[in-house]
N, C-alpha and C positions, 0 to 999 in steps of 0.2 A: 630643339628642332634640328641643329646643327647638322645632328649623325642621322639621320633621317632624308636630308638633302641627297647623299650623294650612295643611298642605300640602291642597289640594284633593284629594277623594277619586275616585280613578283607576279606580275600580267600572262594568265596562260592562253594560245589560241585554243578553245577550244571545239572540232566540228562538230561533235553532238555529245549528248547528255544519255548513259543509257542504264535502268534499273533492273538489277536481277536479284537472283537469292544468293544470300551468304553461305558461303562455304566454311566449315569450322576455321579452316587454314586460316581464311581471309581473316576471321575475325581475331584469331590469335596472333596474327601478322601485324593488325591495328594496334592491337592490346599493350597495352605498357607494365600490364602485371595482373595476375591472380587474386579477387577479392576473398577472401576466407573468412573474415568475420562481420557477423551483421552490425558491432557499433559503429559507430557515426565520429562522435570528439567524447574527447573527456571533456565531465562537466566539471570537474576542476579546475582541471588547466586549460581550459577550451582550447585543447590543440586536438587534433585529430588522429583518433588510434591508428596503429600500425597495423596494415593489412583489412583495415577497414572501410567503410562505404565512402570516405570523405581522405582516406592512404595519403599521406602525403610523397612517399616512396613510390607508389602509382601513376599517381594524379598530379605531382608537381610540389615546390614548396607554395606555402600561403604566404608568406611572405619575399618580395624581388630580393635575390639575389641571397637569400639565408636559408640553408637546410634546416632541420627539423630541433638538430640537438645545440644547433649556435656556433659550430665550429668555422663554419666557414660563412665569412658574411662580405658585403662588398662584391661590387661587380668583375672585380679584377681577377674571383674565383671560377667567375662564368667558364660552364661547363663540366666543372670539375663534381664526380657523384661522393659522397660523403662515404668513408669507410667504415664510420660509426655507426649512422642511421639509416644509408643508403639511397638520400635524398639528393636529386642532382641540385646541384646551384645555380639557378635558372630566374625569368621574370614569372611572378605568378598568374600572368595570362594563360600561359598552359593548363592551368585547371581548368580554360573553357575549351580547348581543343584536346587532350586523351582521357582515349575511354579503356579501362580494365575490362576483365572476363571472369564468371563463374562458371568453372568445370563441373556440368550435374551428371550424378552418379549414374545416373539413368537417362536417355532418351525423353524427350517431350516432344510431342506433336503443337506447333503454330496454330495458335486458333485462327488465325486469318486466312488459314489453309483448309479447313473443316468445319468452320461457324460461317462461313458467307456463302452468298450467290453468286455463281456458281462454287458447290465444292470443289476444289481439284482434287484433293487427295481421293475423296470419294469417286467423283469420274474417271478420274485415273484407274482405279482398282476395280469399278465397277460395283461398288458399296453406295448403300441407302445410307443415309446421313444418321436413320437412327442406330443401323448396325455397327456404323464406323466410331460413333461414342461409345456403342460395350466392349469397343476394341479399345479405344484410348484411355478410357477409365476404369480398366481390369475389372469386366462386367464377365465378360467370355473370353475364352481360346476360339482362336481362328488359327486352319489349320492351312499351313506353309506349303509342305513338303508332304503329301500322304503315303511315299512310301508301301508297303506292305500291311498299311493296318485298316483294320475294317471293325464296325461298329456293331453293337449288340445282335442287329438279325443276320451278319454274317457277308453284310455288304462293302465292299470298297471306300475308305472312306473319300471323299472329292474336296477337291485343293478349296479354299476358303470357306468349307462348312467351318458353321458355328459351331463349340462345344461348351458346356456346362462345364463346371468342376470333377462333380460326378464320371461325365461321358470321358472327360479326357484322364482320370485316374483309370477307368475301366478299361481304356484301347491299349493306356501303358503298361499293365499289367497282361494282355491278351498278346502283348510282345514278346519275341524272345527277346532273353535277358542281352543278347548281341548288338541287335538292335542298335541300344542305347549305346556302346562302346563307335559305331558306325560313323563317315567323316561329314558331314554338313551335306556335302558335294555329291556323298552317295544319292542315287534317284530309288532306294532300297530304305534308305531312313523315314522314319516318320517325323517330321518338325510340327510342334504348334505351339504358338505362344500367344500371348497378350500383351495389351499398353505401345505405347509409342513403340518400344525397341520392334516387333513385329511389324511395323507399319514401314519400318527401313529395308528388313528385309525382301519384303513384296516390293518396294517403290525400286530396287535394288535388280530384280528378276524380273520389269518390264522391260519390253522389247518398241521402243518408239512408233518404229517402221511396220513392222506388223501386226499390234496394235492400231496403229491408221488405217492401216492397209484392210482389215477385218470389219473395223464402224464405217470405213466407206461403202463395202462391200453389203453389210447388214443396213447401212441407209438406204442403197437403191434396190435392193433385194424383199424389204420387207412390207409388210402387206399391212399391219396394223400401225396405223397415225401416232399414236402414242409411244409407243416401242423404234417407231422411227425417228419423232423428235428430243427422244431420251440417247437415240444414238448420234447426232447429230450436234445436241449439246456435248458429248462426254470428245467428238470429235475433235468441236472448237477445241478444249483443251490441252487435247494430246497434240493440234498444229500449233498452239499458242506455245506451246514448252518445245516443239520442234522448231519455231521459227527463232525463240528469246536462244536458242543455243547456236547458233547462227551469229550474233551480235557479239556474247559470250559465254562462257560454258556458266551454263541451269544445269543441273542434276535434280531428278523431284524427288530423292531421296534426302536434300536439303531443305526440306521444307520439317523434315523430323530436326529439333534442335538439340547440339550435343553439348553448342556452348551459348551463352548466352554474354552478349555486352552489354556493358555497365556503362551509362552516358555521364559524362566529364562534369565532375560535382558542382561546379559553377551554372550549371543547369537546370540542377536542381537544390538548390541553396539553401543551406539553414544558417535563418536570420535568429541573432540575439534581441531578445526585448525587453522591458522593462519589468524587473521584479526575480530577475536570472532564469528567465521562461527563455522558450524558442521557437521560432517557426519554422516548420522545417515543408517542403513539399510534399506532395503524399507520393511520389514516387522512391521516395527512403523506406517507407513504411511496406511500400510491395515489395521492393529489393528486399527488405529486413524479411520479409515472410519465404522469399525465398529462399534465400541462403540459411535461415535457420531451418526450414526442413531438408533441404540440399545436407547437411551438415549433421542433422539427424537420424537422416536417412543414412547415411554411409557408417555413423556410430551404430546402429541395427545392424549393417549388413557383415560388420567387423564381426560382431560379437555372434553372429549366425541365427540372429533371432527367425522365429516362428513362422511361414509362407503367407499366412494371412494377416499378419502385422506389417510386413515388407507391403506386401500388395496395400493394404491402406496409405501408407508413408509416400508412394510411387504416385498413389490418385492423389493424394494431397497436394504433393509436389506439381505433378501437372496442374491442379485447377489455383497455380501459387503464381505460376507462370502463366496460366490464360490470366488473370488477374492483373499482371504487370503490361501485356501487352495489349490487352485491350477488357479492362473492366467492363464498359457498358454491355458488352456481347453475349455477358455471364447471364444466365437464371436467375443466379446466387449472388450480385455484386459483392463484393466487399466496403463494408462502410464505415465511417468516424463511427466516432459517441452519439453525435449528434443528427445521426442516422442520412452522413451526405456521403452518397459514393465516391471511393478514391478517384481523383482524375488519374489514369493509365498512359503510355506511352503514345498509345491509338489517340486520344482525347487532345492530346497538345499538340499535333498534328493535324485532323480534323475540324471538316466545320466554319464557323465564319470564327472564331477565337484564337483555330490552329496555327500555326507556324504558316503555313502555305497562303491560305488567305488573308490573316493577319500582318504578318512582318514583309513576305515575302513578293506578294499582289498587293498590298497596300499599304505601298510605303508613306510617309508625309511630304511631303514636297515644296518646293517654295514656289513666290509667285502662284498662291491659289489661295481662293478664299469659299467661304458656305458662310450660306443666310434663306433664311424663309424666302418663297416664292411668293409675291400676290400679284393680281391681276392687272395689266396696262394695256387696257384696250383703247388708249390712243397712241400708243408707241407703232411704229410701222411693223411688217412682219420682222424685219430683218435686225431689229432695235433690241436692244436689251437696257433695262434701268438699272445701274448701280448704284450703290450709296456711293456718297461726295469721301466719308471715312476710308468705306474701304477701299476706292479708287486709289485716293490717297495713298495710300497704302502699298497697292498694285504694283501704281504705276512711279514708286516714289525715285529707283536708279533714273527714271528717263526726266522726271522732273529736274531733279539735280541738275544732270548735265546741260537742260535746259538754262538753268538758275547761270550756270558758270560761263556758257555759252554767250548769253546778252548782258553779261558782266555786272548780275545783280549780284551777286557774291563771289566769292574768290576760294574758298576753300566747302570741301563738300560737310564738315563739320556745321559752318554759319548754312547751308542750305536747309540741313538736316531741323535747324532751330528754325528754319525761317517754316518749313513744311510740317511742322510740330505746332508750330503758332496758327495757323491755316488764314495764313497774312491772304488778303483779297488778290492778290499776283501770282500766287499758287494756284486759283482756280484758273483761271485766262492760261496760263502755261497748260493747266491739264486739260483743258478742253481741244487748245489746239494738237497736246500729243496723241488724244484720244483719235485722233481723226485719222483715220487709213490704219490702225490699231485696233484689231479687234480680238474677244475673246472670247474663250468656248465656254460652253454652260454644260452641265456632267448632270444628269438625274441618276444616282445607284438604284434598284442594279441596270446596269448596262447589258442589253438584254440583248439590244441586235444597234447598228451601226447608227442607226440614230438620236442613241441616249447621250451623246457628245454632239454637238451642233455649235456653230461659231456665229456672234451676230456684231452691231455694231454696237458699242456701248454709247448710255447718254447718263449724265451724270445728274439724279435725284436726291432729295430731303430721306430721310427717313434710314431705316438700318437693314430694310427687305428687297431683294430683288423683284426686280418688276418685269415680268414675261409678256408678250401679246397670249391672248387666247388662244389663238387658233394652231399653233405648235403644240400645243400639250399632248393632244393623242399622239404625233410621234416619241414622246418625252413619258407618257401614258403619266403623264401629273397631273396634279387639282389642285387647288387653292385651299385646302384644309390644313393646311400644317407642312406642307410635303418643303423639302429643302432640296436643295441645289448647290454643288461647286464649282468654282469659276476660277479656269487657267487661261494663264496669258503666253499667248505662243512671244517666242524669242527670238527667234532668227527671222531673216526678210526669206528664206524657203518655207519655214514656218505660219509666217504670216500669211502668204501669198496665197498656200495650200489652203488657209482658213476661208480666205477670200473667193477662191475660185470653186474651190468643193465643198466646203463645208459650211457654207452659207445658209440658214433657215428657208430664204426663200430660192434657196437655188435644190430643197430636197421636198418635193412637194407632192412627190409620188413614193409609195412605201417599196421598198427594193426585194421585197418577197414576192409580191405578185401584183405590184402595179397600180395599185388602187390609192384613190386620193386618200393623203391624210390630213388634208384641211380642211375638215367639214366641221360642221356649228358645233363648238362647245355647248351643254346644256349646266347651266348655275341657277341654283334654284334659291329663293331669296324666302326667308319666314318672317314675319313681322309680326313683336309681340304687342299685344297693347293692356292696358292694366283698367 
């Protein structure tokens, strides 16, 4: 603990918190290196391949203070990168803080950008969600740049028409051969392409401000209710991407992915078991799917293989990547053996399981306790029943210093045995600290401001909380099984606060609209007889 005392303190102010989209830069700026091969460790040496999904050249050494091949070991090399393996010599905590990057050969489109409510890519561009999949999945050409060229009946052809395979061999052919030699930038060339890489281009050639400027114009201008609330949604979107670039630079050509990060293997961990098995997360298993077609896909394109084998490799690739980032989303999921969808990056994030409301909103805490709720309808409103245990429990710092206070004991050690024993002088001390101490009772979910309420505790038999009746509709509990947790405020602002506002009988009107919440509970009693 020594070097730890006088470590500078790593406390940032921070004024706000703000999310945007990853810029390739950004993510290769994070990146600590290149993943290129989908193993994991050798199952020999269970050390982990080089340039692989678990890199120690990457991602850190697995062991403090020792690089990969043994050369350098001991803290006294700290910082030093190994010339042999190219492992720095560091604490192996770092494998939960950096994440590597796979460079794909091809563009991917975010399914979280074109699978949800609202699409943005689609209202961006002004694309139907089903036309914007035969663009992502090399279904059709969508035409860029129209250029000069015009379609079988000798018509012009117009910027984001669809084409077949057929129609777009047919236009480029109806070209001169010039044409094709022509620069991007000429407004004389004909461009059309497919899959993600096209979707950058167009995202590339919107104009924000005039764009806006157009759906506000076609919102008050236009005369069918439908056609005005489809311009109206596409609006929200275009000021949502105009206001997030304001905070800091959005580009919605970043929603197309060029690179993708690889999260810091300690994240996702493969455990040893018994019989030289493993457990690995199912987020190895997407990674692996990606970079082996990532990796496939570029051996094709080396070797100049066939237009309609690349186009499959490219859709693969992409639905390899909607997979990784958000499986459930799929038609298609990807599943074990045992036919259970892979959980995806979307999925540990997500939901009452996810990171957010899991670790992040609900943390464990001290001084709190949960127990069944049953009924005390002789308790006053303002009264709450605890057991004598978990009181105990609670309130066990305030008993000590109790204990040391009237000099029944001398060290907080003999107190801890004396309140362990639940010696008859333990209750008389807790009864009198209970008094002007009071605690708040939690029903989840906590739905509006009166799922937290504070009352007076009295200490009962039994191991269930005891509520009065007539609180539950604010609390919206019953006596069927429904549980409760119970924190103890700490501080005398703490307390006070409990006392003055957040007292049971001091909330007796509902703060939505006024109306009494303490009207007759109905329990309904069956009585069987044989």
């Amino acid at each position: 603990m020594a070097r730890y005392k006088d470590a500078p303190p790593t406390q940032k102010k921070f004024s706000k918190i703000s999310i945007g989209l990853a810029s390739p830069e950004s993510i290769l700026a994070e990146s600590k290196g290149e993943v290129l091969k989908p193993e994991t460790i050798n199952y020999r040496t269970h050390k982990p391949e080089r340039d692989g999904l678990f890199c120690e050249r990457i991602f850190g050494p697995v062991k403090d203070y020792e690089c990969a091949c043994g050369k350098y070991k001991r803290i006294r090399y700290k910082g030093i990168v190994c010339d042999r393996c190219g492992v720095e010599v560091t604490e192996k905590k770092v494998r939960r803080d950096r994440i590597g990057h796979i460079n794909l050969v091809v563009p991917v489109a975010h399914i979280w950008y074109f699978r949800s409510l609202p699409n943005k890519i689609g209202y961006l561009l002004g694309l139907p969600s089903k036309k914007l999949d035969m663009i992502i999945y090399y279904e059709r050409y969508v035409v860029i740049q129209p250029g000069i060229a015009k379609n079988e009946e000798g018509e012009p052809v117009q910027k984001l028409e669809f084409l077949t395979e057929e129609e777009y061999l047919n236009i480029l052919d109806s070209l001169p051969q010039e044409n094709l030699y022509l620069e991007d930038s000429d407004p004389n060339k004909f461009i059309a392409k497919m899959g993600a890489e096209c979707l950058i281009d167009l995202l590339q050639r919107i104009d924000l401000e005039g764009l806006s400027y157009d759906l506000r114009h076609k919102a008050n201008n236009e005369t069918s209710k439908q056609r005005k609330t489809e311009a109206l949604k596409r609006l929200q979107v275009v000021e949502a991407l105009k206001e997030s670039n304001v905070l800091r630079e959005n580009k919605a050509e970043w929603m197309i992915m060029k690179v993708i990060p690889v999260i810091p293997p300690e994240l996702r961990p493969l455990v040893p078991l018994d019989g030289g098995r493993f457990a690995t997360s199912d987020l190895n298993d997407l990674y692996r799917r990606v970079i082996i077609r990532n990796n496939r896909l570029k051996r094709l394109m080396e070797i100049k293989a066939p237009e309609v084998i690349l186009r499959n490799e490219k859709r693969m690739l992409q639905e390899a990547v909607d997979s990784l980032l958000d499986n459930t989303r799929k038609s298609s999921a990807v599943k074990t053996d045992s036919n259970r969808p892979l959980k995806s990056l979307s999925d540990s994030l997500k939901g009452k399981q996810g990171r957010f409301r899991q670790n992040l909103l609900g943390k464990r805490v001290d001084y709190s306790a949960r127990s069944v709720i049953v009924v005390g309808p002789e308790l006053k409103l303002y009264e709450c029943g605890i057991p004598k245990d978990m009181a105990a429990e609670l309130y066990k710092p305030f008993v000590i210093r109790k204990l040391i206070e009237r000099g029944i004991v001398k060290t907080v050690k003999s107190a801890k045995k004396i309140i362990d024993k639940k010696e008859p002088v333990v209750w008389d001390i807790l009864e009198n600290v209970l008094k002007g101490h009071p605690v708040m009772l939690n029903r989840a979910p906590t739905l509006h401001r009166l799922g937290i309420q504070a009352f007076q505790p009295k200490l009962i038999e039994g191991k269930a909380i005891q509520l009065h009746p007539l609180v539950c509709t604010a609390f919206n509990a019953d006596f069927d099984g429904d549980q409760m947790a119970v924190h103890l405020p700490l501080g005398p602002e703490a307390i006070l606060e409990c006392q003055l506002l957040m007292l049971a009988s001091h909330n007796i009107l509902n703060p939505a609209n006024g109306s009494l919440l303490l009207y007759r509970l109905r329990i309904w009693f069956w009585v069987f007889t044989t």
